[in-house]
C-alpha positions in Angstrom: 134.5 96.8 123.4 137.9 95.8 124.4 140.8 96.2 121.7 141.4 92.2 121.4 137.6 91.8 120.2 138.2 95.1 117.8 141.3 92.9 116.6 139.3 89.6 116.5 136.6 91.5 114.2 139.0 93.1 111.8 140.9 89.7 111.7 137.0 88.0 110.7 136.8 90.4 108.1 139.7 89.1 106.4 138.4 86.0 105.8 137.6 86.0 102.7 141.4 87.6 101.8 142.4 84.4 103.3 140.4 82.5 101.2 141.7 83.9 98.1 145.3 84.2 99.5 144.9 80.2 99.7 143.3 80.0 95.9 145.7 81.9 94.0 149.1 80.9 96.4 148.0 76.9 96.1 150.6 74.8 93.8 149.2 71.6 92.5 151.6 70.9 89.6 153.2 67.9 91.0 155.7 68.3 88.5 157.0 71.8 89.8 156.6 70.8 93.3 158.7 67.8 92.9 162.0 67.2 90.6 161.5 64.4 88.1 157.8 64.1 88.7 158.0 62.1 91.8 154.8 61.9 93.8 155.3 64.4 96.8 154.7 63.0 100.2 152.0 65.1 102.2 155.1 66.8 104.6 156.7 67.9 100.9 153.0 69.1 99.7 152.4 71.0 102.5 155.9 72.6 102.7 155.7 73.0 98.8 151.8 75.0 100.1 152.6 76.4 103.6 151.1 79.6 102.6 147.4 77.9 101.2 147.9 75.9 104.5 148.5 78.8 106.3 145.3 80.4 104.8 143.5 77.9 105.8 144.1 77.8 108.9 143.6 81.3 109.3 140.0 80.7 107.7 139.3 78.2 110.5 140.4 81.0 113.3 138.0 83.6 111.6 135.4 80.8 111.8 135.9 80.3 115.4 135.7 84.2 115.8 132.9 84.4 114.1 131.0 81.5 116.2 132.3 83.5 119.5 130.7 86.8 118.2 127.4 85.3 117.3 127.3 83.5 120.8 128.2 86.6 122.1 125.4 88.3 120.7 122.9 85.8 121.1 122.7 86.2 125.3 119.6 87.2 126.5 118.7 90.8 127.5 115.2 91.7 128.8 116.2 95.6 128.2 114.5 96.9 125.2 114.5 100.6 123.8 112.4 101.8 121.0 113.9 102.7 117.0 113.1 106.3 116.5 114.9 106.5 113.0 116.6 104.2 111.2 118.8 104.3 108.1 120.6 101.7 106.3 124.1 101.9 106.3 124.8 98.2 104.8 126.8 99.8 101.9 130.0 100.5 104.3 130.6 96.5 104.2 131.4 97.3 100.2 133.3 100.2 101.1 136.1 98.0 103.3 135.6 94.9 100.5 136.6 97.3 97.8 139.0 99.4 99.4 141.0 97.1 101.7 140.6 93.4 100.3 140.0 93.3 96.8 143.4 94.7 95.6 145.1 91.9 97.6 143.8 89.9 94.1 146.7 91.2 92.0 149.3 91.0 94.7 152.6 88.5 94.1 152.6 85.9 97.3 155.9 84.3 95.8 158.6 85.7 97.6 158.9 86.4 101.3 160.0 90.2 101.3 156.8 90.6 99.5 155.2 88.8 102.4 156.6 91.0 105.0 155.6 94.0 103.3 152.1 92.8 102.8 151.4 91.9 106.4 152.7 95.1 107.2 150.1 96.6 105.2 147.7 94.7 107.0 148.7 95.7 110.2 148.5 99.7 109.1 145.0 99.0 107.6 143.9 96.8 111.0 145.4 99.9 113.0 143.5 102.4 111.1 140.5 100.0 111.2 140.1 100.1 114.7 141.5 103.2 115.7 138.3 104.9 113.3 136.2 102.6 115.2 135.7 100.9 111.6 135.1 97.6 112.7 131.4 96.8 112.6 131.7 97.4 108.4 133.2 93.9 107.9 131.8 92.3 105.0 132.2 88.4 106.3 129.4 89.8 108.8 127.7 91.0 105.8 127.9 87.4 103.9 126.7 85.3 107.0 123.3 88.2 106.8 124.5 91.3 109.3 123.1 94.4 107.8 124.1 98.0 109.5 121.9 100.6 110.3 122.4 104.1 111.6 119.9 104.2 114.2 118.3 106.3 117.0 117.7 104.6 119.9 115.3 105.9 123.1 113.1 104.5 126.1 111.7 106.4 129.2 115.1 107.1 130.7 117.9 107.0 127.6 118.3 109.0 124.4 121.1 107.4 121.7 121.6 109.7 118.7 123.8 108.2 115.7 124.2 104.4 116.7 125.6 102.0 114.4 123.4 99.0 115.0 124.3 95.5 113.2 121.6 93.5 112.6 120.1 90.1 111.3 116.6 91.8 111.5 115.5 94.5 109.1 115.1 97.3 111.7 113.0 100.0 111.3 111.4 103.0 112.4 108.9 101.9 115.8 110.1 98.5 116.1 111.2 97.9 119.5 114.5 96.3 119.8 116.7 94.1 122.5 120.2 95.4 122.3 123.5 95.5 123.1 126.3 97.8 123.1 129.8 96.4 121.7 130.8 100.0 122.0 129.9 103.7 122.9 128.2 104.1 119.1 128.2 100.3 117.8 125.8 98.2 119.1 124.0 95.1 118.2 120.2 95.0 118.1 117.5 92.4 117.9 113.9 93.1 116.7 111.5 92.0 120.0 108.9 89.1 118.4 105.7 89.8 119.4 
C-alpha cells in the first residue's frame, strides 16, 4: 500500500474526532457571535464557526475516502486461498478510539496556539500510526461494519502466517476467501458465496 492511502486511512479514522471537533467548537449564541444581538449574516456565521465548518468539511473528505476504499475493495478477483485459522482481532478498533480520539473530548479549540499544538499532535500520532503499520485498526471502518481478523491464509502454491484481514464477512476457519493485499500483512478478504 502506498504512503498517501496509509495517510488517507488514518485521516478516515478521524472522522468521528472531526465530528466532535465540529459539536463542541460550534457557536450558536447569536448574541456572542454578534455585538448588540444583530442577526449575523451567513459570511459572519461562518467566520464566527470556521472551525465547525472546517470540521465539516473534513467529515465530507473522510467520506469521499471512505467511498474510494470500499470501491477499491469491491473489484473483482477470481484468486481465492483457503482460512486455516482465524482469530478476531476487532478489539484494536477500541484500542486507537480510546487511546488516540477520545481525549481530543476535553481539549480547548478556542485559541489558535492550542490549534497548532493539537495538529501537531495529530501529525505525531498519524506518523506513528503508519509507521507501526497501525492503519487497518480505524474505528470509522469499524462503524460502517469492518471487523479484523488475524488470519492464516494458504492454497496449493502460497502459505500467509499472521495476516491482518478486514472484513465485512465473519471469517472463519475453512471458509475460502477472495482477497486482497493492501499490504505485505494487511489484507482485505471476502467470504466466496457458494
Amino acid at each position: 500500500m502506498r504512503v498517501i492511502d496509509q495517510v488517507k486511512l488514518y485521516i478516515l479514522s478521524l472522522m468521528f474526532l472531526f465530528f466532535l471537533v465540529m459539536l463542541i467548537s460550534l457557536d450558536t449564541d447569536p448574541c456572542k457571535l454578534a455585538a448588540g444581538c444583530e442577526p449575523l449574516s451567513v459570511i459572519d456565521y461562518i467566520k464566527a464557526n470556521w472551525l465547525p465548518c472546517f470540521m465539516f468539511f473534513m467529515i465530507g473528505v473522510c467520506e469521499l475516502i471512505r467511498r474510494e476504499f470500499e470501491y477499491k475493495l469491491s473489484g473483482n478477483t477470481s484468486d481465492t486461498l483457503r482460512v486455516l485459522e482465524s482469530k478476531s482481532e476487532s478489539y484494536e478498533h477500541l484500542t486507537f478510539l480510546a487511546t488516540y480520539i477520545i481525549p481530543f473530548v476535553g481539549f480547548n479549540f478556542d485559541s489558535i496556539p492550542r490549534l497548532l499544538a493539537y495538529l501537531f499532535l495529530l501529525v505525531i500520532i498519524g506518523l506513528i500510526f503508519i509507521r507501526t503499520g497501525m492503519y487497518y485498526a480505524n474505528p470509522t471502518l469499524a462503524i460502517f461494519g469492518y471487523k479484523l481478523y488475524r488470519i492464516t491464509l494458504a492454497d496449493q502454491n502460497n502459505h500467509y502466517e499472521a495476516v491482518t484481514a478486514i472484513a465485512k464477512d465473519d471469517i472463519k476457519q475453512g471458509v475460502n476467501v477472495y482477497y486482497q493485499f493492501i499490504s505485505k500483512t494487511v489484507c482485505f478478504v471476502r467470504k466466496v458465496r457458494e
